[in-house]
N, C-alpha and C positions, 0 to 999 in steps of 0.2 A: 636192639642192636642195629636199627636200620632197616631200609626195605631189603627183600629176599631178594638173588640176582635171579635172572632165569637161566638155567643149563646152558640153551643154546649162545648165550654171549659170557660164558666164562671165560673162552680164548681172548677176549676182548678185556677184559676187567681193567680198567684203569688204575694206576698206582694211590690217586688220592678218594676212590670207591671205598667203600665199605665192604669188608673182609664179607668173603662168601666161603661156601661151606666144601668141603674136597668131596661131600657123597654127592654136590649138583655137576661137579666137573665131568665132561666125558675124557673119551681115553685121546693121547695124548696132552695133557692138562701139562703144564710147570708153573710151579710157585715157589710158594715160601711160606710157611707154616706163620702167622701171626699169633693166635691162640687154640685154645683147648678149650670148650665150652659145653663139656660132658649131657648136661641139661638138654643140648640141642638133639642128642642123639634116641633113634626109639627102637633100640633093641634090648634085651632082656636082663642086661647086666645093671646095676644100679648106677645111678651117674660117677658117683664116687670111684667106685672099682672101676671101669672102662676110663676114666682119666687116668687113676694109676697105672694099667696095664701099659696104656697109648705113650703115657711118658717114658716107662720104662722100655720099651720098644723106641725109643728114640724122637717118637714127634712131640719134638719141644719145639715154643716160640725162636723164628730163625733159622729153622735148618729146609733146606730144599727137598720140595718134593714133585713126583712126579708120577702120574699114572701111566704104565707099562698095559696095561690089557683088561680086558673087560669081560665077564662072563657072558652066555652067550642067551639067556635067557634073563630080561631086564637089566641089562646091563650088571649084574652081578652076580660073584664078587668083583673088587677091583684091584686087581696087583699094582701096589704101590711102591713105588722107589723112595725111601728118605735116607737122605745122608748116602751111604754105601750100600745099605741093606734094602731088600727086599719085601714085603710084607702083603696076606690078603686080606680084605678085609670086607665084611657089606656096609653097604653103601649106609646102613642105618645107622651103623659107627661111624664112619667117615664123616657123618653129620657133626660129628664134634668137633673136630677141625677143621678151623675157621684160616683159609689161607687169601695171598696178593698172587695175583698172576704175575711171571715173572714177562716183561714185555719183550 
């Protein structure tokens, strides 16, 4: 899928980049959700189920998102905004969605 972005230039991301991951964004991050790439993520849940869960919570291809706050110990969890709704998540799921910086 491309080189990895590094955290520190996520605010930066260019439009025609390569989709980086919402668990490398720090807090205040804005995008836009491009895909779900369950595979990326390394937490306990099976890729499969954590895509369904993330879809049905709303992070689909196209809808905006946005990091609200950051836990305080390695930066997680991370309170996410998509759509209207609020969500936390760790950062080892958020590797799944694959977002554009909104410029």
């Amino acid at each position: 899928m491309g080189d990895r972005i590094s955290s520190k230039y996520m605010n930066n991301i260019e439009k025609n980049s390569p989709p980086a991951s919402l668990g490398e964004a720090r807090l205040g991050f804005r995008g836009t959700i491009r895909a779900i790439e369950a595979d990326r993520a390394q937490g306990t849940l099976p890729a499969s189920e954590l895509e369904k869960r993330l879809l049905e919570l709303g992070f689909t291809e196209g809808m905006s998102v946005a990091i609200l706050h950051e836990g305080p110990i390695a930066h997680d969890p991370i309170a996410v905004r998509v759509g209207s709704a609020t969500f936390a998540l760790r950062r080892s799921e958020a590797r799944a969605i694959l977002v554009d910086a909104t410029p």
